[in-house]
C-alpha positions as CSV (number, residue, x, y, z in Angstrom):
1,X,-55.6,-66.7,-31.7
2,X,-54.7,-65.0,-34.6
3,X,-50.8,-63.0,-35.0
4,X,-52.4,-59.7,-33.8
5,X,-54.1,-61.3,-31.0
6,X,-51.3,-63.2,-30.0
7,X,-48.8,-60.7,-30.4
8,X,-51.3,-58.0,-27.7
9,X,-52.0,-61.1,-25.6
10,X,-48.0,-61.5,-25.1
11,X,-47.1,-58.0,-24.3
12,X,-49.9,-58.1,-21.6
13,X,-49.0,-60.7,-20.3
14,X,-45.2,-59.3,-19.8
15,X,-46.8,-56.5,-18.3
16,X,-48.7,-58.4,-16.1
17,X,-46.0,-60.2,-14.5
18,X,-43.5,-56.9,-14.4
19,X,-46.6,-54.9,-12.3
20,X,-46.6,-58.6,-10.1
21,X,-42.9,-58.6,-9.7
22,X,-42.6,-55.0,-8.6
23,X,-44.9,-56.0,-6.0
24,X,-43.3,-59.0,-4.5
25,X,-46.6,-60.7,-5.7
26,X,-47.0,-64.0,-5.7
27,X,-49.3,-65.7,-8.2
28,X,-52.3,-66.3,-6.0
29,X,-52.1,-62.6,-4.5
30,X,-52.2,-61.3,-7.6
31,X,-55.6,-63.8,-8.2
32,X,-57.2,-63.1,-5.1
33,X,-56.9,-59.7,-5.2
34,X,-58.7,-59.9,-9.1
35,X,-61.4,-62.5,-7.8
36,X,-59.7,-64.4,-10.7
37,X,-58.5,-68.0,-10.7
38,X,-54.3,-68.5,-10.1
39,X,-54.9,-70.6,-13.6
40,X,-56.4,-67.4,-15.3
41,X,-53.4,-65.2,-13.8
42,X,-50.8,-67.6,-15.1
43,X,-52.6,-67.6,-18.9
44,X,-52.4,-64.1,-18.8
45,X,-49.0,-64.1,-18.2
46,X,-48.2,-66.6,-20.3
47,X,-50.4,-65.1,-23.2
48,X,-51.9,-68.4,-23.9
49,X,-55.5,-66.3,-22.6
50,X,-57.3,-64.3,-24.1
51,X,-59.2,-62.4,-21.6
52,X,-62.0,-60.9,-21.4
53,X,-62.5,-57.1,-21.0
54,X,-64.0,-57.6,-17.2
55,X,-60.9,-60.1,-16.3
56,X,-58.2,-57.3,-17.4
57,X,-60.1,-54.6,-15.8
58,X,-60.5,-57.0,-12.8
59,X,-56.4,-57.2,-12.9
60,X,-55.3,-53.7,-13.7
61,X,-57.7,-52.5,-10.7
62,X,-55.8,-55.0,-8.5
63,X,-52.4,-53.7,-9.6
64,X,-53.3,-49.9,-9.8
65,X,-52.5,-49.4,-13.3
66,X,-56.0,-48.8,-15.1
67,X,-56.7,-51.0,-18.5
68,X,-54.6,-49.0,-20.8
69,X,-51.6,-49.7,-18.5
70,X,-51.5,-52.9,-19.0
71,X,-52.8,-52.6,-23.3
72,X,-50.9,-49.6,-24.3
73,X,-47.2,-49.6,-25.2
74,X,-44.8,-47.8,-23.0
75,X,-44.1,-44.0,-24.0
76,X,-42.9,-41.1,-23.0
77,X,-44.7,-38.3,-21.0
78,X,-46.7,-36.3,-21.2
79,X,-47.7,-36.8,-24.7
80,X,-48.9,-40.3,-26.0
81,X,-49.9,-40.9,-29.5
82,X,-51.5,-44.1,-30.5
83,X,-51.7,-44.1,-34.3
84,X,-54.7,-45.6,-36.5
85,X,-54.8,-49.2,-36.3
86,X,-52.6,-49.5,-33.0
87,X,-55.5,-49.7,-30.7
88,X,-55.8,-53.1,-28.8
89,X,-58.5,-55.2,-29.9
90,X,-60.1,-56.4,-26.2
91,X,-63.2,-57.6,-27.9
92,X,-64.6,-59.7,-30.8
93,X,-68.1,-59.9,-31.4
94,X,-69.6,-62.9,-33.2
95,X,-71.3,-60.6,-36.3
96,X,-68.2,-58.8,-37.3
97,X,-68.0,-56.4,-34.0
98,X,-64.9,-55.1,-32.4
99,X,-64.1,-53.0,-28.8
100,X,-60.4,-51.3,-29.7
101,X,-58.7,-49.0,-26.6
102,X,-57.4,-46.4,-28.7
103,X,-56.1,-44.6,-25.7
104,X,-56.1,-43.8,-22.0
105,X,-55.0,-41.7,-19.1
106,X,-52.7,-43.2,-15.7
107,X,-54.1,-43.7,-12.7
108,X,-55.4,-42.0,-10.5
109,X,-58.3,-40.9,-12.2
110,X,-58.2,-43.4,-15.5
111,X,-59.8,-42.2,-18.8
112,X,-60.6,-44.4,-21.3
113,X,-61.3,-43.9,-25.1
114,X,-62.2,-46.6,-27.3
115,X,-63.8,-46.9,-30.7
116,X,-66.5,-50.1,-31.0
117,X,-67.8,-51.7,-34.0
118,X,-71.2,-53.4,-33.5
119,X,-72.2,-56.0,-36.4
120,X,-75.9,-56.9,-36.7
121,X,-76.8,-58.8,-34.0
122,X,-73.8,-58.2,-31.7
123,X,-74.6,-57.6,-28.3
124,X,-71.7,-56.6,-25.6
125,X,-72.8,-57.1,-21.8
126,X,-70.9,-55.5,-19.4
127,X,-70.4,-56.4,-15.3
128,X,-70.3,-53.1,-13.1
129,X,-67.0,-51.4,-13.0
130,X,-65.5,-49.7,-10.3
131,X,-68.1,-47.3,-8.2
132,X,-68.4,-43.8,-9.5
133,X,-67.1,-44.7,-12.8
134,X,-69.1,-43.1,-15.7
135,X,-69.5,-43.6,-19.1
136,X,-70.4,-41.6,-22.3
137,X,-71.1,-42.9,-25.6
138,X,-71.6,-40.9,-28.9
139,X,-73.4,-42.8,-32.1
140,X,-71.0,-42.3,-35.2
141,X,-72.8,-44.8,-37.9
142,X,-76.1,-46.9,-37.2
143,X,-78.6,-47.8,-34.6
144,X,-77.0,-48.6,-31.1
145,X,-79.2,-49.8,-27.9
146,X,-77.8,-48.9,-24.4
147,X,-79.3,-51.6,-21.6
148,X,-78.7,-49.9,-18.3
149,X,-80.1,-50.0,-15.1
150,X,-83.9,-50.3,-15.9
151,X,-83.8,-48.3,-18.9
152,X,-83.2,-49.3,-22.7
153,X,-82.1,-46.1,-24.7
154,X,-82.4,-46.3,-28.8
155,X,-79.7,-43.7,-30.1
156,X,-79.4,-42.8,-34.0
157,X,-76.4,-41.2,-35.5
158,X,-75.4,-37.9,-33.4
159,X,-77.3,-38.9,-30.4
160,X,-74.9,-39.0,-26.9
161,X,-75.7,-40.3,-23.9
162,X,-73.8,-40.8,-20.6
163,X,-74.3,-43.0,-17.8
164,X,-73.2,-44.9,-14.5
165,X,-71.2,-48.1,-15.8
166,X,-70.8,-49.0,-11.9
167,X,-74.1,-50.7,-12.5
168,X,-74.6,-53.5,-15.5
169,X,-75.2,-52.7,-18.4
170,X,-74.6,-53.9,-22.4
171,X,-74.6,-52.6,-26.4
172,X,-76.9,-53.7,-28.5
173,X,-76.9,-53.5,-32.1
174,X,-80.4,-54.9,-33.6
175,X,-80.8,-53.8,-37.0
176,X,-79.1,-55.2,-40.4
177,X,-76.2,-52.4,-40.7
178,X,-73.5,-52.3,-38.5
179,X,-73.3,-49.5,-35.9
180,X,-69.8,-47.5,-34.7
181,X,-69.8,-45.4,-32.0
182,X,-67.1,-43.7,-29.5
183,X,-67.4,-44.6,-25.9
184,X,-64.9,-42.8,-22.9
185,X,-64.9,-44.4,-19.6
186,X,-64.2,-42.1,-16.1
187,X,-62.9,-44.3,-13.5
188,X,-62.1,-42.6,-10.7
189,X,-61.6,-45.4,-8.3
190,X,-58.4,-47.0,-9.8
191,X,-55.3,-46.5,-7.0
192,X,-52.6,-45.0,-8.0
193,X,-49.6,-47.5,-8.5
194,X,-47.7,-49.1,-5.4
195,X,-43.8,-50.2,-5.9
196,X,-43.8,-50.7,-2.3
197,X,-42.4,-54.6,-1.7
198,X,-45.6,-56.7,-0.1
199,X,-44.3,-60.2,1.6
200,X,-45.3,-62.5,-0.2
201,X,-48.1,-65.1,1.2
């Protein structure tokens, strides 16, 4: 991992395990209640991981704090500025691409904002979030493919589309330029937080 990637990797992982600790959690609580592995839980917290998007939504879901709980820095309400270049980078492509959280709501209705860059080639697949979570996804610079459901939708610069991301789905980018578009995520299923003590197992 690079610094920058290191550096985002640690503070998650402190945040991580102050959620867990709050809880009375023990390690493997925290895994089953993810469907991750106890090894996965203790890399996160460690920050020797570097997670994929569906394992911290997997985690934040279990704690009740939505993804940019657990990637955005603490500040205070009710305004929360996250400047140009402070997004967290939760996904590297292999032509160039990048997924960056630039910013999101608290639970219990979590809204996501994040600004992706799509080299040629790059293709992000997604597993199904949360039921009743929707997404909507505008087309900034480039040629972007949206695989959902059944359906593969070609959008040019300008075009918009929204769609259920409680059902698989991926980002395609297959022509030579890069593509950038904005993508905001509804998800309305993510509990609000619990400080209530749970015995431990």
């Amino acid at each position: 991992m690079d610094e920058t990637t290191a550096s985002l990797a640690s503070a998650i992982g402190d945040r991580v395990r102050a959620e867990r600790r709050s809880r009375h959690w023990t390690l493997d609580r925290l895994a089953e209640a993810a469907g991750v592995s106890r090894r996965m839980v203790v890399n996160v917290e460690q920050g020797t991981a570097n997670p994929s998007v569906g394992t911290l939504l997997r985690i934040s879901a279990a704690l009740g704090v939505g993804l940019p709980g657990l990637v955005e820095p603490p500040q205070p309400k009710p305004v929360r500025v996250n400047r140009s270049g402070q997004g967290a980078v939760l996904w590297s492509g292999l032509h160039g691409g990048r997924g960056v959280l630039v910013a999101g709501t608290e639970p219990p209705d979590v809204i996501e904002l994040w600004d992706w860059v799509l080299g040629p080639g790059d293709r992000h697949a997604s597993e199904a979030h949360t039921a009743g979570t929707k997404e909507l996804v505008h087309v900034l610079e480039g040629v972007l493919t949206v695989e959902v459901v059944d359906r593969s939708l070609t959008l040019n610069p300008g075009d918009a589309a929204s769609f259920p991301g409680d059902t698989p789905h991926a980002y395609v980018n297959s022509s030579r330029t890069p593509t950038r578009f904005s993508l905001a995520v509804f998800d309305p299923g993510a509990p609000a937080p619990s400080r209530r003590p749970v015995a431990d197992d």
